[in-house]
C-alpha positions in Angstrom: -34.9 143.2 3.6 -34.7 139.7 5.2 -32.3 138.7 8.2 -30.1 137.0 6.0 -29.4 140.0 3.8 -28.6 142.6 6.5 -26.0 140.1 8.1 -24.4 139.4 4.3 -24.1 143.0 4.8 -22.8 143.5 7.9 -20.2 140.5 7.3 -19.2 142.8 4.2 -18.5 145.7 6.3 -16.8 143.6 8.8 -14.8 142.3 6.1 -13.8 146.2 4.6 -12.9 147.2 8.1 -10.5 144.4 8.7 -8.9 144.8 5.1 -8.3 148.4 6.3 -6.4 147.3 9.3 -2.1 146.2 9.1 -1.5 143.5 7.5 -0.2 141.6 10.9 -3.2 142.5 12.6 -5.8 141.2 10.0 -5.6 137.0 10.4 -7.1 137.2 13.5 -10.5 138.7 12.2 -9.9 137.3 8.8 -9.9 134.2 10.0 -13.3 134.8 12.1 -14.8 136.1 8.8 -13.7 132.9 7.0 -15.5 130.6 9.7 -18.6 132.7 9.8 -19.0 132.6 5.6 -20.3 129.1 5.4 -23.0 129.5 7.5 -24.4 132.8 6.6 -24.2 131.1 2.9 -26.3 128.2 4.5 -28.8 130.3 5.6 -29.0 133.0 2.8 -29.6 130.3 0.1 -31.9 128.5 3.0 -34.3 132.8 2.5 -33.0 132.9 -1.0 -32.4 131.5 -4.2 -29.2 129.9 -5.6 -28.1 132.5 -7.3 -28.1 134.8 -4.6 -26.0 132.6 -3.2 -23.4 131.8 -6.3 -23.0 135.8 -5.9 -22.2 135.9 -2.6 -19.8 132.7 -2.9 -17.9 134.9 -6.1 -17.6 137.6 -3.4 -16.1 135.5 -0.6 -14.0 134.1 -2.8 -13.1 137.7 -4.2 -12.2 139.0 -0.9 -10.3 135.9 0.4 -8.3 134.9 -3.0 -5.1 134.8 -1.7 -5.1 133.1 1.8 -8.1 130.9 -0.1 -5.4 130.4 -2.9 -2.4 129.7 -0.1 -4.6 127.0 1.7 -5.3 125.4 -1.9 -1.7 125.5 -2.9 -0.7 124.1 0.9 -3.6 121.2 0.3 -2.2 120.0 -3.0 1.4 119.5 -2.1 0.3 117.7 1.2 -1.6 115.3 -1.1 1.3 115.2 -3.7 3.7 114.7 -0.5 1.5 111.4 0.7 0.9 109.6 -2.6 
């Protein structure tokens, strides 16, 4: 199994352990998750193919719908707000 893959697994586990902790004390680890995705995507499509990728993207995305889907909300009505 290449580098890439064991950390995509160890961020998932990381990830499972911090949905299993109170809700209060989950942004601070969620947030370290969120920052770490991007380049662990980078570098598994870099070993990998993009499809390999696009799956690990849907999961991300999976995990982190609703403070993704707060940020996008937040986003839009700063844009509506400024035009």
């Amino acid at each position: 199994m290449s580098l890439s893959l064991i950390l995509s697994c160890l961020w998932v586990i990381a990830a499972s352990i911090t949905a299993m902790l109170p809700m209060r004390r989950q942004f601070a680890p969620g947030i370290a998750l969120l920052i770490c995705a991007p380049p662990l995507l980078l570098y598994l499509g870099y070993e990998h193919n993009p499809w390999v990728v696009l799956a690990a993207c849907a999961a991300i995305i999976s995990m982190f719908r609703r403070p993704l889907g707060h940020l996008l909300r937040h986003l839009i009505a700063r844009l509506k707000g400024q035009t």
